[in-house]
C-alpha positions as a Markdown table, in Angstrom:
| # | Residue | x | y | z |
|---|---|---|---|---|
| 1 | Unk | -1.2 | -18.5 | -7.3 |
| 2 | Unk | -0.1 | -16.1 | -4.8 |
| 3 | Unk | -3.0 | -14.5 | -2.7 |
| 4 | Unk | -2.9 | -10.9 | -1.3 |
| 5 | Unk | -4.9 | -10.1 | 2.3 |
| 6 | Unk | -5.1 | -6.7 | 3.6 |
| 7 | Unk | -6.1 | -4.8 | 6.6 |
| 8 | Unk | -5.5 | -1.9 | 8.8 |
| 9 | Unk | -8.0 | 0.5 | 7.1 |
| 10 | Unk | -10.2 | 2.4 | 8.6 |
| 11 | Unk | -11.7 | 6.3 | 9.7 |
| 12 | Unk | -9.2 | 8.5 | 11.3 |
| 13 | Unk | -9.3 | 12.4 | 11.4 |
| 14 | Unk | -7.1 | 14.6 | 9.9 |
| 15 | Unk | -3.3 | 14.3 | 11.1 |
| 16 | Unk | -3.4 | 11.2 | 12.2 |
| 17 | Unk | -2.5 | 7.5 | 11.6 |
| 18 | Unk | -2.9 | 4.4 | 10.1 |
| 19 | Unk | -0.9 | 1.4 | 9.3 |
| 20 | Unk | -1.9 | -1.1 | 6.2 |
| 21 | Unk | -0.8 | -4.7 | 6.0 |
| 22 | Unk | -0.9 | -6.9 | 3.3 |
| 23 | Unk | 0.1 | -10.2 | 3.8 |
| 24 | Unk | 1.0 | -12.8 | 0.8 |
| 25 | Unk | 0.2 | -16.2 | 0.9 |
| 26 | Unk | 3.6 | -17.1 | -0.8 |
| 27 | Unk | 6.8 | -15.8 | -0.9 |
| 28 | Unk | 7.2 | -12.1 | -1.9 |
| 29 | Unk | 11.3 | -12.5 | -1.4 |
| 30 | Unk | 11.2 | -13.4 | -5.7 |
| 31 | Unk | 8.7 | -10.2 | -6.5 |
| 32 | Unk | 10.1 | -7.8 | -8.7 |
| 33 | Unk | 8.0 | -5.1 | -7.6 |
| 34 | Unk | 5.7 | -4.4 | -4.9 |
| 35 | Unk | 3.5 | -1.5 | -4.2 |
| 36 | Unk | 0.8 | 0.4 | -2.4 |
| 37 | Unk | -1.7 | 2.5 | -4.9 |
| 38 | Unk | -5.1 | 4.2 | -4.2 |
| 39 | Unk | -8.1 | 5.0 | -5.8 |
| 40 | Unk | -10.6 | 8.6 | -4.6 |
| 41 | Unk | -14.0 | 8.4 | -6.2 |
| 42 | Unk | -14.0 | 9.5 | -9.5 |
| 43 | Unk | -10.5 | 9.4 | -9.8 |
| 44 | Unk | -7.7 | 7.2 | -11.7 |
| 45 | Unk | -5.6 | 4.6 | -9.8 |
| 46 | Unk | -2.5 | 5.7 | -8.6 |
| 47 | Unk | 0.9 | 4.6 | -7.2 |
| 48 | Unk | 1.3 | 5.8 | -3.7 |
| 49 | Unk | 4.5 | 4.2 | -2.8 |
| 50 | Unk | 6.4 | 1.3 | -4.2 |
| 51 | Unk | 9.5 | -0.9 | -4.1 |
| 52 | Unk | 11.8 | -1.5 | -7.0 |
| 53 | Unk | 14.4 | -4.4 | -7.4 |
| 54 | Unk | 13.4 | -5.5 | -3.9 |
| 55 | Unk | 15.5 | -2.1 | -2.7 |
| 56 | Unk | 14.6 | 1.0 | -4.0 |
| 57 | Unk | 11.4 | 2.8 | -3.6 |
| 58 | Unk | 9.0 | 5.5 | -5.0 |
| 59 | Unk | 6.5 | 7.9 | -3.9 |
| 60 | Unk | 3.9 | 9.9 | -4.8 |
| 61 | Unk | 4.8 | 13.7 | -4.3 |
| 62 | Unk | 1.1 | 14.1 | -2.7 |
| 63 | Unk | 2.7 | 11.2 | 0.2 |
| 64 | Unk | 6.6 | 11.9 | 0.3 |
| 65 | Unk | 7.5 | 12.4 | 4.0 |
| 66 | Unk | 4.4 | 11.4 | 5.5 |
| 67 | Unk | 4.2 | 7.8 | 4.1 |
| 68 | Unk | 6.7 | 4.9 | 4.3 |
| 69 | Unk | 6.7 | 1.8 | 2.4 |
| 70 | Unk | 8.2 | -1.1 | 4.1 |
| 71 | Unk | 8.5 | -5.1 | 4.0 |
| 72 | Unk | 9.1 | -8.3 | 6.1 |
| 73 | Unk | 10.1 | -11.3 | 4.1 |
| 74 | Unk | 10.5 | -13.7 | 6.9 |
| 75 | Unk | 6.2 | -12.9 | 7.6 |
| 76 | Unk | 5.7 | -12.1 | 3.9 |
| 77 | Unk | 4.2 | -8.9 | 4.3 |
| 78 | Unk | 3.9 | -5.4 | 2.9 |
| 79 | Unk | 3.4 | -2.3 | 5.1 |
| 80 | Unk | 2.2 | 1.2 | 4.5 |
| 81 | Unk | 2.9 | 3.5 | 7.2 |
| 82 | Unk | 0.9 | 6.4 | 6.9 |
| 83 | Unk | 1.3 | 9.4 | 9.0 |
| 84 | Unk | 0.3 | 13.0 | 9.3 |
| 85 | Unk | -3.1 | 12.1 | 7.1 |
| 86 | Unk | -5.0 | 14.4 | 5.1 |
| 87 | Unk | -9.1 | 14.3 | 3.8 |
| 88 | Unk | -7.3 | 14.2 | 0.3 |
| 89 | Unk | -5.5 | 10.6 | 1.4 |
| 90 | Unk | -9.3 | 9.5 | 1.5 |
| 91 | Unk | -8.9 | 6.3 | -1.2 |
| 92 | Unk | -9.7 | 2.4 | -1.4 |
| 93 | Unk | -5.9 | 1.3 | -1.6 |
| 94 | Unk | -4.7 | -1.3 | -3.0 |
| 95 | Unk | -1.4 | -3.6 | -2.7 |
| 96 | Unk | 0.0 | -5.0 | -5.4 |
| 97 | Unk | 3.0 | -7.8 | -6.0 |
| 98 | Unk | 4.7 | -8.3 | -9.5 |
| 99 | Unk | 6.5 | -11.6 | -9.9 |
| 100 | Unk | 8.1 | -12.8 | -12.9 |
| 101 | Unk | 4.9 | -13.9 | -15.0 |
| 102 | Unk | 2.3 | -12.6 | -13.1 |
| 103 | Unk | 0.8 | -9.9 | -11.0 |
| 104 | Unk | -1.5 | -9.9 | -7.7 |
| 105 | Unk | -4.0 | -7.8 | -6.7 |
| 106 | Unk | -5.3 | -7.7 | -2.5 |
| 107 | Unk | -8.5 | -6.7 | -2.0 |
| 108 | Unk | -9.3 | -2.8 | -1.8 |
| 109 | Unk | -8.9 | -1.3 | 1.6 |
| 110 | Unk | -10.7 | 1.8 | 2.4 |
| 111 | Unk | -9.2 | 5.1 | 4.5 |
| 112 | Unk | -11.2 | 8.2 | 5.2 |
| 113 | Unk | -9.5 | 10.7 | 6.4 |
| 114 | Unk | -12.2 | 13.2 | 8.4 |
| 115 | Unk | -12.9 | 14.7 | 11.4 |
């Protein structure tokens, strides 16, 4: 079973950066869709951004232009650029890989956005 680690979380004020990894303990060159979602408190999880058919991608209205979804196969990892940050980007997010027969989860990592 494929194992998901992330990192790069953290506290950063308003307009600034941040750059989540999420590395796979197995090939994510076979996934059939990978992603980035988030969860505020008392809120449902959402997609932030994701990629489709190993190509295409998706994101959120809230993120378009300020976030950018991006891979490495060769180090089997999953980035999350995330740029010009808002207190409304404050979330636990989540990366998640969906293979033929299965689906992984990493572990939450928490952003707050404040100053």
């Amino acid at each position: 079973q494929v194992q998901l680690v992330g990192s790069g979380g953290g506290l950063v004020q308003p307009g600034g950066s941040l750059r989540l990894s999420c590395a796979a303990s197995g090939s994510i060159f076979s996934a059939n869709a990978m992603g980035w979602y988030r969860q505020a408190p008392g809120k449902e999880r959402e997609l932030v951004a994701g990629f489709i058919s190993g190509v295409s991608t998706n994101y959120a209205d809230s993120v378009k232009g300020r976030f950018t979804i991006s891979r490495d196969n060769a180090k089997n990892t999953l980035y999350l650029q995330m740029n010009s940050l808002k207190p409304e980007d404050t979330a636990v997010y989540y990366c998640n890989i969906k293979y033929k027969y299965f689906e992984v989860w990493g572990q939450g990592i928490l952003v707050t956005v404040s100053s």
